[in-house]
N, C-alpha and C positions, 0 to 999 in steps of 0.2 A: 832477602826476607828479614825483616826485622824480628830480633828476640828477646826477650827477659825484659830487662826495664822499657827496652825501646818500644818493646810491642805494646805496654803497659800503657805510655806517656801516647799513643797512637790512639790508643783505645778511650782516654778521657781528652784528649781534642776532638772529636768524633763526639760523644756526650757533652761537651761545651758547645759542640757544633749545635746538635739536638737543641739544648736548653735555651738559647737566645734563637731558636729558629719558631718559638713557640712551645716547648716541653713543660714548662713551670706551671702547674696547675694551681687554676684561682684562687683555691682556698688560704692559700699562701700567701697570698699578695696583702693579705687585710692587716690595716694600720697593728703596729705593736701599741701593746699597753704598757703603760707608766709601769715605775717601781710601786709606786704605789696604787696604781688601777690594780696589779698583780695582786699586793697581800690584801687588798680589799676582798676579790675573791677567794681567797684562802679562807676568809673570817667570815664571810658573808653568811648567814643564819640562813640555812634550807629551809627553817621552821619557825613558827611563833616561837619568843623566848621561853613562853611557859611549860610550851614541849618538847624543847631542847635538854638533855644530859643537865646544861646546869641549871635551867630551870626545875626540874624534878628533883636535883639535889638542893636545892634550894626548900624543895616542900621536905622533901624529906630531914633535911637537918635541922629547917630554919627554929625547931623550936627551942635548940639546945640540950635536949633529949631524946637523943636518938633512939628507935627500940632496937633490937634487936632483926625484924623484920625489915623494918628501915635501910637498916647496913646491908642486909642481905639483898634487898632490890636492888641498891644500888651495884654491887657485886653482878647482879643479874643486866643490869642497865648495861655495863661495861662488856660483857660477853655479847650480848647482839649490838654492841657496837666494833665488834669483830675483835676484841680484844683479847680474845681465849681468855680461858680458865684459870692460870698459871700468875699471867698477867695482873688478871682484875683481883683475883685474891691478893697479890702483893701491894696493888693501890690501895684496896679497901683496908688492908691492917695498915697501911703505914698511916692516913687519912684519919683514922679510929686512932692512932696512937697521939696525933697530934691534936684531934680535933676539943673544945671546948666551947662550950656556950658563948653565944658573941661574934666569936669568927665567920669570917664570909667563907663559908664551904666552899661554894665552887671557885674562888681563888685558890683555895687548899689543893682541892681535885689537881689546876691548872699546874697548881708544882710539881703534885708526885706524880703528875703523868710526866713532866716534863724533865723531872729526875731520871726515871727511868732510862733516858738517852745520856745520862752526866756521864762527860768523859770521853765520849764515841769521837774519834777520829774522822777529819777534813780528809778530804782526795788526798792519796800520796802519790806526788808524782817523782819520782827518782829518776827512773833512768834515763839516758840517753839516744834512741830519744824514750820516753817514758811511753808503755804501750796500754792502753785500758782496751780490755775487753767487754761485751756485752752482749748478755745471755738473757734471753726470757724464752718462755710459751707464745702462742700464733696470734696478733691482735692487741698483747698490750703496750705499743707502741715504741717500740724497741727503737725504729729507724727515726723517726719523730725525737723521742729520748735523744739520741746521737746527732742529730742536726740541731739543735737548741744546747747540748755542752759543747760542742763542737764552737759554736757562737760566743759559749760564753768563755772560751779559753781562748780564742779570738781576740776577743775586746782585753783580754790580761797581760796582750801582747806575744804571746805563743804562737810560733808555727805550727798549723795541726795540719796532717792526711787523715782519711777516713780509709780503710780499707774495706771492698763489698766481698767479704767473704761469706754472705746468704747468696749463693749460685744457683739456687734451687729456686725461688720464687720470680717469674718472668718479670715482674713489676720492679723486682729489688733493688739494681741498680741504678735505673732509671729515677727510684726516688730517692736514692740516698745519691745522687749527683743532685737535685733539684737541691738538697739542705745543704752539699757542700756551698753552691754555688752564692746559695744564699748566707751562709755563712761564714763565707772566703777561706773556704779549708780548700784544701787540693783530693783529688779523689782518686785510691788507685785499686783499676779493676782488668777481670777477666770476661773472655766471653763466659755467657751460663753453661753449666755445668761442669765449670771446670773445677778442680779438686780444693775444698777450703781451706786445708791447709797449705797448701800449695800456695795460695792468694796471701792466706796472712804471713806466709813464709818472704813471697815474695814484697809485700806490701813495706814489710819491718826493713827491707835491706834495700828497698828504694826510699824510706822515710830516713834512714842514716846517711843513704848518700847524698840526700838532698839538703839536708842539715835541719829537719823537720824537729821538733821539740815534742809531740806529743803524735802518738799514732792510734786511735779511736778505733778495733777494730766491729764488723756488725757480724753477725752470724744469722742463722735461719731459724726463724722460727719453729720451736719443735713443741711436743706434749711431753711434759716431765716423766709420763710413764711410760714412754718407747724406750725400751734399752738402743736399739739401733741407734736412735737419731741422739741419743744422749754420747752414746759412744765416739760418733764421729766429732761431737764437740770435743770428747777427752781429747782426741786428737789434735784439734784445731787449736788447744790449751797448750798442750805437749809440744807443739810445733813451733810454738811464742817464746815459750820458757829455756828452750833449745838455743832458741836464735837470738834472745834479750836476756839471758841471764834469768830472768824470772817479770812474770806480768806484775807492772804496777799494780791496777785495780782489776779486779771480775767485777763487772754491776750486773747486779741480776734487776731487771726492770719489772715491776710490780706493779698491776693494777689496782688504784685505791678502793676500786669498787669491789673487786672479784671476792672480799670475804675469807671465810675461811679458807677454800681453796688454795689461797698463797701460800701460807704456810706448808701446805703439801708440797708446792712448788717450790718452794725456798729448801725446805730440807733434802729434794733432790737433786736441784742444782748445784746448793754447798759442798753434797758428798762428793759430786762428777770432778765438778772444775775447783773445787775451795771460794767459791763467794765471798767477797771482802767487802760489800755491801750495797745497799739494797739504793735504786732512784724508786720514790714513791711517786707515780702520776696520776693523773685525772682528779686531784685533788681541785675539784673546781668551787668549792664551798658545798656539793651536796653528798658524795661520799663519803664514806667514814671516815675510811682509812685507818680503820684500829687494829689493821690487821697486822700493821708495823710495830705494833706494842705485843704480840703475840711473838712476829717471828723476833723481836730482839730477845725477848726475855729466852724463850725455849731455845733458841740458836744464838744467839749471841752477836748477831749479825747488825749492826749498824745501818743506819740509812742516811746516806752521804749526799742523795739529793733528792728535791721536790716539787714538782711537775703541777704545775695549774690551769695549762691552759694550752692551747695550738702554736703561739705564735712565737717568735725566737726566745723572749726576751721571758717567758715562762717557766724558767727551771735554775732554781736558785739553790743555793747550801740549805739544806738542814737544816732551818731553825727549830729547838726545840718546845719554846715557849709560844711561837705561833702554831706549830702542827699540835699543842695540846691547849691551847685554845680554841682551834679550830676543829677538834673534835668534841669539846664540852657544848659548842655552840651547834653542832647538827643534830 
């Protein structure tokens, strides 16, 4: 009977078996977009410009006298565009400190949103082999997220595994082999329900012996307020950290749409596992996504990448000056 690694490498030939026998679901197969079809969508205006953020800051400033109610809409502007409270007060004084008759406002706006990120840290990938994990809530695309960096650490020339350490949902593995495949990572799994720390226990010391460079692992989608199921993540953290010295990245995967809610979510997750920051997705041009200017400010938490789209080639670094254009533009 085969054991430990063997059983492992038995159990993703079988799943390779699967996926070239017909597994790879359609949705997948549609041509990739350009680097730049990609930030087209990023920038893409959900709206007439004139009901756009910077259109209105545009009425409101253009006269070079701002009133005082002025300021305050647009302070107001910035919070239903999911930017919390905390946030949009610091754009609007810094915006009012620089601002002067003449100036193109919503240029202005495009800075101190874009300030707000000065400084936030790229991926770190250290160790050997480097281990990222990744945590979100049920739905916003956690596995998706990891078959697209997975890709893109790929193409940089890295050897990556994926580990399926979500053993709870039937589907799991199944698609997170579908992104390795497509991705040329290697994928190492367990039957379901087998124990998740166990998986990325075992995952971390088949990616050393194989001389893997990066090890991606997935976890199960939980709700940030189940103590239970946050707990078992503690675990699954505690078990990484054990056996690699300590996790390069936490990505806590964030849906651009979801609103305020993130922030609820981010401040749980931080506290469980230490969050070292945040993949912004579904940033497809009609989201806000200002939700990431809330949880930086209030948590400190960086957002080290940004999600636009389905297909590999949609998840790129952090740029700051297009994510804050691209929310003056929705």
């Amino acid at each position: 009977m085969p054991t430990g690694i063997g059983l492992e490498v038995l159990v993703v030939a079988g799943l390779v078996v699967l996926l070239f026998a017909g597994l790879v679901v359609g949705r997948l197969r549609a041509q990739e977009p350009s680097p730049d079809e990609t930030e087209a969508r990023l920038a893409r205006p959900a709206r007439p410009r004139a009901e756009t953020l910077g259109g209105r800051v545009r009425e409101w400033l253009g006269s070079g006298k701002p009133t005082e109610d002025d300021w305050k809409a647009l302070e107001e502007a910035l919070i239903q565009a999911d930017a919390g409270p905390t946030a949009s007060s610091e754009i609007v004084t810094r915006v009012r400190e620089r601002f002067t008759a003449g100036d193109d406002a919503e240029a202005l706006l495009v800075e101190e949103i874009a300030g707000m990120f000065a400084g936030d840290p790229e991926l770190r990938l250290e160790g050997t082999p480097s281990v990222i994990l990744v945590v979100g809530v049920n739905g916003t695309g956690k596995t998706t997220t990891i078959g697209k960096l997975a890709h893109r650490l790929v193409g940089q020339g890295r050897l990556v595994a994926l580990a399926a350490s979500d053993t709870f949902r039937a589907a799991a593995v199944p698609q997170l082999a579908e992104w390795a495949a497509r991705a040329g990572a290697d994928l190492v799994a367990q039957e379901r329900g087998a124990d998740p720390g166990a998986v990325a226990f075992d995952a971390y010391e088949a990616a050393k012996a194989r001389g893997h460079d990066v090890l991606i692992v997935d976890t199960a989608g939980r709700l940030h307020s189940r103590k239970p199921l946050m707990d078992e993540l503690v675990k699954v953290k505690r078990v990484l950290d054990k056996a690699a010295g300590h996790v390069d990245e936490v990505l806590l995967v964030v849906d651009a749409t979801t609103g305020q809610n993130g922030r609820a979510q981010a401040k749980a997750f931080a506290e469980a596992v230490s969050v070292t920051g945040l993949a912004l997705v579904k940033m497809d041009g009609s989201a806000r996504g200002g939700v990431a200017l809330a949880i930086r400010e209030e948590l400190g938490l960086p957002v080290k990448l940004i999600g636009t789209g389905e297909g590999l080639a949609d998840l790129q670094g952090f740029d700051p000056q297009g994510y804050a254009r691209s929310l003056v533009q929705a």
